[in-house]
N, CA, C and O atoms as a GROMACS GRO file, in nm:
protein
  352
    1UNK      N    1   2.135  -1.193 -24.626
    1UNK     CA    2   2.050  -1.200 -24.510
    1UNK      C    3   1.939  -1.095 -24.519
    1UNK      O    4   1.823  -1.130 -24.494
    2UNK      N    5   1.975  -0.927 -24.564
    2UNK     CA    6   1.878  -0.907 -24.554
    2UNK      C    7   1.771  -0.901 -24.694
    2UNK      O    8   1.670  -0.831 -24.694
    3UNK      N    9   1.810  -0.979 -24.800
    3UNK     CA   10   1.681  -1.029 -24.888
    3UNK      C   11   1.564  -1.170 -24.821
    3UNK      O   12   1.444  -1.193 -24.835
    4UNK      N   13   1.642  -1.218 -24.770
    4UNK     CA   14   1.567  -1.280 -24.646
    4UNK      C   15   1.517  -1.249 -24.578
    4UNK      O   16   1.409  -1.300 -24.548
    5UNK      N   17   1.566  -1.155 -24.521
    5UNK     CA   18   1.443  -1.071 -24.428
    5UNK      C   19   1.337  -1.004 -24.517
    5UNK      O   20   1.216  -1.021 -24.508
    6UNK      N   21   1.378  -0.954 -24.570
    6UNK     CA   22   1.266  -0.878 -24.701
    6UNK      C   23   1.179  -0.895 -24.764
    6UNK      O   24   1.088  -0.822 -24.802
    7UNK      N   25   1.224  -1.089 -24.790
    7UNK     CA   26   1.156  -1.193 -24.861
    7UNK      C   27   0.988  -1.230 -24.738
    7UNK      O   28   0.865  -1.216 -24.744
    8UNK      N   29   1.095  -1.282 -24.640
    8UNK     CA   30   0.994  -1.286 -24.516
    8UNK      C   31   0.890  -1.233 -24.487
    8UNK      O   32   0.782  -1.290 -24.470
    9UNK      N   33   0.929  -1.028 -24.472
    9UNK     CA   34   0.829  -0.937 -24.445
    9UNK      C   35   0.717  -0.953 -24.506
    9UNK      O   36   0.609  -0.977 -24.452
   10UNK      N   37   0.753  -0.928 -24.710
   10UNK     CA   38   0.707  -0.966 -24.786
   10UNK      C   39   0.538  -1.060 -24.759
   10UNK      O   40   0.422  -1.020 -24.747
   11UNK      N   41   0.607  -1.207 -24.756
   11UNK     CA   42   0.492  -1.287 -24.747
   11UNK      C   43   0.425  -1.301 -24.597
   11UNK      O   44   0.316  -1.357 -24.588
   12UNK      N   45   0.499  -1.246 -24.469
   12UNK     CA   46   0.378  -1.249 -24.384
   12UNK      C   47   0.298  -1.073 -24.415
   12UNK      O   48   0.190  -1.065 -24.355
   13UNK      N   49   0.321  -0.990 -24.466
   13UNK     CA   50   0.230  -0.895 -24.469
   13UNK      C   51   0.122  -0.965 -24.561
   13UNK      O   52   0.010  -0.984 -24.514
   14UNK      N   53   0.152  -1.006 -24.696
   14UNK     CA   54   0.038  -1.103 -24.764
   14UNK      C   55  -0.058  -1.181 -24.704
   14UNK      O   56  -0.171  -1.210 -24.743
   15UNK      N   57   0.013  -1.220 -24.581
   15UNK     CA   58  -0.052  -1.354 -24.513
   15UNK      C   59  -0.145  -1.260 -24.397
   15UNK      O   60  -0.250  -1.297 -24.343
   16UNK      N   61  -0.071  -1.123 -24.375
   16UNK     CA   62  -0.180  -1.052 -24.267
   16UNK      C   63  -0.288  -1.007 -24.367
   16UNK      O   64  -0.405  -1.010 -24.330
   17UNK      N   65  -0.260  -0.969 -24.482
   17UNK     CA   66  -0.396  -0.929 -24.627
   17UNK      C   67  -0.491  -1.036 -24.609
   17UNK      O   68  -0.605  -1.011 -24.569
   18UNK      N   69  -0.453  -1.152 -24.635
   18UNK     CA   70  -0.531  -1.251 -24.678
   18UNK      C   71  -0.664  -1.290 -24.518
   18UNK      O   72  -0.786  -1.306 -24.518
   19UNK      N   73  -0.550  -1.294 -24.397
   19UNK     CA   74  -0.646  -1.291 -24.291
   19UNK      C   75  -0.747  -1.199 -24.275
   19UNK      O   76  -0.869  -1.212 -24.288
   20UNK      N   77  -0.681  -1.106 -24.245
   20UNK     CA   78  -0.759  -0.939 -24.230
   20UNK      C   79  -0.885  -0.939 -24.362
   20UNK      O   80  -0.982  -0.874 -24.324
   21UNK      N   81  -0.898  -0.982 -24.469
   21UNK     CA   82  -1.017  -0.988 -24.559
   21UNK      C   83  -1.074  -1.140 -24.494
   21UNK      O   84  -1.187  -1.130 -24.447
   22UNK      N   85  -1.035  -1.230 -24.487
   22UNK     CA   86  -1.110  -1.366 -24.432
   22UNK      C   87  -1.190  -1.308 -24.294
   22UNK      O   88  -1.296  -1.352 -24.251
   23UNK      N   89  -1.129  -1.225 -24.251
   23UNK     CA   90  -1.202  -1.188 -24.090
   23UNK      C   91  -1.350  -1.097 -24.127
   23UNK      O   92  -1.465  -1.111 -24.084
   24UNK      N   93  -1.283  -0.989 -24.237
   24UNK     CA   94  -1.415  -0.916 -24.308
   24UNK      C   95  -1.519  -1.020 -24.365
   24UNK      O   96  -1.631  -1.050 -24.325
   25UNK      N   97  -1.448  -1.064 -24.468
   25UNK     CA   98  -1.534  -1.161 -24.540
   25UNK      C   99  -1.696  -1.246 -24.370
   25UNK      O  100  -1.818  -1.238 -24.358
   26UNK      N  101  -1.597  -1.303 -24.297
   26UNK     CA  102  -1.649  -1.342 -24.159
   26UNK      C  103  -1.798  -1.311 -24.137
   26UNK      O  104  -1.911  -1.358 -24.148
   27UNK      N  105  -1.699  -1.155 -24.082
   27UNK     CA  106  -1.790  -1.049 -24.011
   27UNK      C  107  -1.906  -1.005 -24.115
   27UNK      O  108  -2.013  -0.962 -24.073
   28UNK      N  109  -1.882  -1.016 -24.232
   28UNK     CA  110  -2.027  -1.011 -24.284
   28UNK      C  111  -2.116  -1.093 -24.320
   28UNK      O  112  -2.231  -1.061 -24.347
   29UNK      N  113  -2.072  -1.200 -24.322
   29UNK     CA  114  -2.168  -1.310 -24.324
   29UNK      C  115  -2.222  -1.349 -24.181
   29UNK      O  116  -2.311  -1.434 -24.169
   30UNK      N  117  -2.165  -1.286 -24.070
   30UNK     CA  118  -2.232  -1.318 -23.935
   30UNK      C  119  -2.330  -1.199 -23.928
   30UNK      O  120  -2.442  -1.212 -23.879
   31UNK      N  121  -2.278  -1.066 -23.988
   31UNK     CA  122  -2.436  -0.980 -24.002
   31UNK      C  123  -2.528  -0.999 -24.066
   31UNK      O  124  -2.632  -0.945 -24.031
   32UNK      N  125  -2.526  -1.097 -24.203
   32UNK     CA  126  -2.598  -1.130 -24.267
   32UNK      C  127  -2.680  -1.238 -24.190
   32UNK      O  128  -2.798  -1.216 -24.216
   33UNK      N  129  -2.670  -1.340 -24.110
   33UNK     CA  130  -2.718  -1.420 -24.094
   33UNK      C  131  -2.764  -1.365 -23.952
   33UNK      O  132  -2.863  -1.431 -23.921
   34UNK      N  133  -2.742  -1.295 -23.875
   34UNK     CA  134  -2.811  -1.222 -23.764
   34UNK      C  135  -2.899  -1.116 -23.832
   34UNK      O  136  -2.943  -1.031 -23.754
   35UNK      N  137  -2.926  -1.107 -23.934
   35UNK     CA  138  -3.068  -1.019 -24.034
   35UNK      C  139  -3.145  -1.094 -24.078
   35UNK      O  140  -3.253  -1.055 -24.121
   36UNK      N  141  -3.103  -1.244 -24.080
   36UNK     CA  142  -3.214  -1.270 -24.153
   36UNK      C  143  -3.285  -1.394 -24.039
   36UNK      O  144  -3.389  -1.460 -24.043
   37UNK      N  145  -3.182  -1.386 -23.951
   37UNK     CA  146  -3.272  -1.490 -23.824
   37UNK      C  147  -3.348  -1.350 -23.744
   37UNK      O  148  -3.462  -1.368 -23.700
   38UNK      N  149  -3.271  -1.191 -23.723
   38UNK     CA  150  -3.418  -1.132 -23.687
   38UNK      C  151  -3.553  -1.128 -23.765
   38UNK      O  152  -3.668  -1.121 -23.722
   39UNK      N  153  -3.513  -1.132 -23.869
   39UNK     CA  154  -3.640  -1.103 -24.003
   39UNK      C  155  -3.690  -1.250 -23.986
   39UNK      O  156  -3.779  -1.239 -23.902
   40UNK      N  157  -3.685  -1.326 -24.007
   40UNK     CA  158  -3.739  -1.488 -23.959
   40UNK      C  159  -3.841  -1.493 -23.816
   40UNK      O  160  -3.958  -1.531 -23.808
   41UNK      N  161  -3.756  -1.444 -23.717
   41UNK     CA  162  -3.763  -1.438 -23.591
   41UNK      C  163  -3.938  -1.297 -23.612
   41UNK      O  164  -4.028  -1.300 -23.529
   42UNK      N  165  -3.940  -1.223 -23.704
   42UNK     CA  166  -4.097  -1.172 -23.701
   42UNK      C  167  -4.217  -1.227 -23.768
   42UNK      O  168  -4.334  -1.188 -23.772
   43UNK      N  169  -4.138  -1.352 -23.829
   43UNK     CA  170  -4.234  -1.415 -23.915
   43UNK      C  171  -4.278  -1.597 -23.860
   43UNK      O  172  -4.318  -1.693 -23.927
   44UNK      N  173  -4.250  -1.582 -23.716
   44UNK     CA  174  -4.261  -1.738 -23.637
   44UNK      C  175  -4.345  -1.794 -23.675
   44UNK      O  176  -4.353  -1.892 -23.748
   45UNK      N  177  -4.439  -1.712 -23.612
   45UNK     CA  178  -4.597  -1.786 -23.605
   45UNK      C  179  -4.723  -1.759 -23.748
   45UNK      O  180  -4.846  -1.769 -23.749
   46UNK      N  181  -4.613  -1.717 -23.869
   46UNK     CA  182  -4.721  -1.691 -23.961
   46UNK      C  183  -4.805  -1.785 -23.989
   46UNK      O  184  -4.771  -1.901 -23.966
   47UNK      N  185  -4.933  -1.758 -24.044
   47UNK     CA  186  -5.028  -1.853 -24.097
   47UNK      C  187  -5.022  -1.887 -24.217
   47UNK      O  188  -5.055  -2.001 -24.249
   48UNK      N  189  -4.966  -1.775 -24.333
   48UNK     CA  190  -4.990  -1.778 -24.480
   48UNK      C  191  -4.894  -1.663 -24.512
   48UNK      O  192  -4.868  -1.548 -24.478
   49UNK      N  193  -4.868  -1.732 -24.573
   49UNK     CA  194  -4.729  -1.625 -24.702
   49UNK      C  195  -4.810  -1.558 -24.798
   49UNK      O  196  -4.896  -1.618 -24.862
   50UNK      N  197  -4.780  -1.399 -24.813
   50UNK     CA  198  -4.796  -1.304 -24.930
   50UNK      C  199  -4.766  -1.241 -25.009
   50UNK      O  200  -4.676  -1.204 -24.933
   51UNK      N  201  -4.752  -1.196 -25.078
   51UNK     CA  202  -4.650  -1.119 -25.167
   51UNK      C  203  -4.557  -1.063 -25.077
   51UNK      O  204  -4.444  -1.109 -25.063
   52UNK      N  205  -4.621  -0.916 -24.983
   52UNK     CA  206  -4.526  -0.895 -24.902
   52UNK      C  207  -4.409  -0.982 -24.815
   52UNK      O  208  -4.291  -0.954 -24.794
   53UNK      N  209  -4.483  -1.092 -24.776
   53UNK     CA  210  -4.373  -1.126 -24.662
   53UNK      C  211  -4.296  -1.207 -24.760
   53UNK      O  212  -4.188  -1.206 -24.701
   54UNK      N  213  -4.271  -1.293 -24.894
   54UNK     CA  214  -4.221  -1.324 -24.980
   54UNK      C  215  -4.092  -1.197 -25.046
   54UNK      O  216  -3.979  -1.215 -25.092
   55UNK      N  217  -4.150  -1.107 -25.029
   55UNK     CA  218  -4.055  -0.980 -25.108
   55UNK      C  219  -3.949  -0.968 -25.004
   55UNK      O  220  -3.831  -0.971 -25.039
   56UNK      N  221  -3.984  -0.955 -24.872
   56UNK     CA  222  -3.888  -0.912 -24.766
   56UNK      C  223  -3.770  -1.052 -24.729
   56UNK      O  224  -3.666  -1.038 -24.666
   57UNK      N  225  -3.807  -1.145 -24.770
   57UNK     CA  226  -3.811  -1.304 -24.753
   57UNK      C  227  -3.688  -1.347 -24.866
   57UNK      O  228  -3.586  -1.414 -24.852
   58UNK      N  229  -3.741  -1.282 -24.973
   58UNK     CA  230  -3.720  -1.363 -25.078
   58UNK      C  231  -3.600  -1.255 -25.179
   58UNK      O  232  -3.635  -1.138 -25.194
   59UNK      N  233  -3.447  -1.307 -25.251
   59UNK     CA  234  -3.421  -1.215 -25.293
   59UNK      C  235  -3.443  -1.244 -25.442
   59UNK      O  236  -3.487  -1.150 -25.508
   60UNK      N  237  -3.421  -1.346 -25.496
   60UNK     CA  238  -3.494  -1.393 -25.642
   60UNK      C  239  -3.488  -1.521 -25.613
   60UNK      O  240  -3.429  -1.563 -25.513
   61UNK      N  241  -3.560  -1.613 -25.715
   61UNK     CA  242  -3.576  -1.726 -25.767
   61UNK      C  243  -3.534  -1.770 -25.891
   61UNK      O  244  -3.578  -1.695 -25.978
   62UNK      N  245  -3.462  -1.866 -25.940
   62UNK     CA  246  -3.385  -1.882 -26.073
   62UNK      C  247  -3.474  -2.022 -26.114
   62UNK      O  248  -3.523  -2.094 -26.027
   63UNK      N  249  -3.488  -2.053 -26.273
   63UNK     CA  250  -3.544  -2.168 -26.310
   63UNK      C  251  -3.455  -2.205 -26.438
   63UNK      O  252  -3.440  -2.134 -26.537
   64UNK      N  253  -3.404  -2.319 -26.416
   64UNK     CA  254  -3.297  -2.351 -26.486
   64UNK      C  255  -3.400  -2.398 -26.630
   64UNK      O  256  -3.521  -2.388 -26.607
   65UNK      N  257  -3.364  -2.445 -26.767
   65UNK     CA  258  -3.401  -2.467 -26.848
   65UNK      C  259  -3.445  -2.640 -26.862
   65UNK      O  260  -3.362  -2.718 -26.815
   66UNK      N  261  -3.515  -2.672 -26.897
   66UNK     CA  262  -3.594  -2.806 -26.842
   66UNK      C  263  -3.500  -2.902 -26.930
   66UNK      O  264  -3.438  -2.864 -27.029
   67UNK      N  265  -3.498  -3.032 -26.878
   67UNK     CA  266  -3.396  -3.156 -26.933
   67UNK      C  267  -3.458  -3.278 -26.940
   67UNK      O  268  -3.556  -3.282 -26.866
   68UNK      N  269  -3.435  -3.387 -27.006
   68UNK     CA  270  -3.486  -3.463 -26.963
   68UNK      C  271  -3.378  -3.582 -26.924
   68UNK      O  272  -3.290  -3.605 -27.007
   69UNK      N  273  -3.379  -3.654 -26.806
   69UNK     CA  274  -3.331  -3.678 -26.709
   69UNK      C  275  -3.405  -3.859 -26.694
   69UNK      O  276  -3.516  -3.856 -26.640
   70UNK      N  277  -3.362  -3.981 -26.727
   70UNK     CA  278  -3.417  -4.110 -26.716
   70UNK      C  279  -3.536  -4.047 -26.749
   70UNK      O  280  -3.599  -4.020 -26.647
   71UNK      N  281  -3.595  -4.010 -26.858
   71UNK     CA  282  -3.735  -4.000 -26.900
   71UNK      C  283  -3.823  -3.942 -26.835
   71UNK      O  284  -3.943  -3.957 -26.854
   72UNK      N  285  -3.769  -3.864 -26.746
   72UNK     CA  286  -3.837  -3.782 -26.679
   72UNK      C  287  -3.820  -3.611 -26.720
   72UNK      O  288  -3.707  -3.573 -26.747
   73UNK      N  289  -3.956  -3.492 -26.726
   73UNK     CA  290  -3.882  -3.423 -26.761
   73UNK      C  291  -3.805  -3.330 -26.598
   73UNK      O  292  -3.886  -3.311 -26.508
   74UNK      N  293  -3.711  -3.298 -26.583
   74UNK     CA  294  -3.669  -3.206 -26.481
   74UNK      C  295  -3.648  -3.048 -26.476
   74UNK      O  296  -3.570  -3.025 -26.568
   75UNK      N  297  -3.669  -2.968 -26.434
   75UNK     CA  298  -3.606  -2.819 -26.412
   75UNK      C  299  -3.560  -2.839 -26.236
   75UNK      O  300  -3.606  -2.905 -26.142
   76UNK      N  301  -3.430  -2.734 -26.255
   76UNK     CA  302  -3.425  -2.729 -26.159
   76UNK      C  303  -3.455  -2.566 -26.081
   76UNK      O  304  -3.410  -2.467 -26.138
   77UNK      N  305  -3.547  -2.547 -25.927
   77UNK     CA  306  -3.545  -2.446 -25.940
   77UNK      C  307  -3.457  -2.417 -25.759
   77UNK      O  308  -3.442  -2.483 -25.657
   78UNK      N  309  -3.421  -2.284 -25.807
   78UNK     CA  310  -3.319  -2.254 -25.656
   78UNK      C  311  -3.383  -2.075 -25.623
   78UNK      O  312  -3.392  -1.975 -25.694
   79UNK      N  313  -3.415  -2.102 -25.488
   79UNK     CA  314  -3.425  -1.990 -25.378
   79UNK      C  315  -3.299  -1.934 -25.310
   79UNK      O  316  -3.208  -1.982 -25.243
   80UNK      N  317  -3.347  -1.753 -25.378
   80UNK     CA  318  -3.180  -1.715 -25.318
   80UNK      C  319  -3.292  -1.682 -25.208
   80UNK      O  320  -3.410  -1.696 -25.238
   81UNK      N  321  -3.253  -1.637 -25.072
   81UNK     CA  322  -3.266  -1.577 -24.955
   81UNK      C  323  -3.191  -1.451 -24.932
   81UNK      O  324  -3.069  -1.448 -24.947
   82UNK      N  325  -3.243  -1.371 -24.904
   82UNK     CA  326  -3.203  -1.211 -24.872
   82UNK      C  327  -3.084  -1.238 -24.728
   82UNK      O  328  -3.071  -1.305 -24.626
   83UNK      N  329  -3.038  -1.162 -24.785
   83UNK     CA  330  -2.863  -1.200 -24.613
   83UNK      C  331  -2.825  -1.320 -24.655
   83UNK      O  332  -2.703  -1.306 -24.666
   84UNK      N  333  -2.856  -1.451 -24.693
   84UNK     CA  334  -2.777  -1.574 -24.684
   84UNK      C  335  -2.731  -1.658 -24.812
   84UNK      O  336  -2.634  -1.733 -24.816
   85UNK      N  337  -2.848  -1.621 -24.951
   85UNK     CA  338  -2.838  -1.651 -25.028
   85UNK      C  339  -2.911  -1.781 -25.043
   85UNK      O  340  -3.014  -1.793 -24.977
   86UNK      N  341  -2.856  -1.925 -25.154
   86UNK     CA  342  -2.913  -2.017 -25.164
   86UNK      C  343  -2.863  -2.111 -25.068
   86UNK      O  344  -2.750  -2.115 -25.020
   87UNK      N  345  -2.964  -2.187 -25.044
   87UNK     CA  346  -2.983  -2.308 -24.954
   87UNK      C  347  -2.916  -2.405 -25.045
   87UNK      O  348  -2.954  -2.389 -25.161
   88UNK      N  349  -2.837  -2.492 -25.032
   88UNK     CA  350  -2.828  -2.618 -25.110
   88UNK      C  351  -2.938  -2.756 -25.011
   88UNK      O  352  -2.947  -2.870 -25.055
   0.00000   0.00000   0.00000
C-alpha cells in the first residue's frame, strides 16, 4: 500500500511540473502578445513603413531556397514578428 501511495505522489507531483510550466509557458505568450498589440496599437494610422518602424516590427525574415513547383519557379518567404513570431 504504501508503494502505492508513493507511486501516486510520484506522478501527480509530475503532473503539478507539467501544469505549473504550461501556466508559465501561458503567461508568456499572453505578455508577448499584449507587446506587440501595444506596439501595433502606435503604429494604427501609419501612412508608410521605414526602416525604423520595420526594425521595431520586424524580428527577421527567412527565404527558403527556390524550387520548382508545376513549372513554376517558387521560394518560400516567412515573417517572424517580434513577441509572436511567424504568422502561418
Amino acid at each position: 500500500m504504501r508503494h502505492k501511495y508513493e507511486s501516486e505522489q510520484i506522478a501527480l507531483q509530475k503532473r503539478i511540473d507539467e501544469i505549473e510550466s504550461g501556466m508559465a509557458d501561458n503567461n508568456e505568450k499572453k505578455d508577448n502578445i499584449r507587446q506587440y498589440t501595444h506596439l501595433i496599437k502606435e503604429y494604427a494610422g501609419i501612412k508608410e513603413l521605414d526602416a525604423a518602424l520595420l526594425n521595431r516590427l520586424i524580428d527577421k525574415i527567412t527565404v527558403s531556397e527556390p524550387s520548382i513547383v508545376k513549372g513554376e519557379n517558387v521560394q518560400e518567404i516567412k515573417i517572424y514578428y517580434k513577441f509572436i513570431g511567424s504568422i502561418a
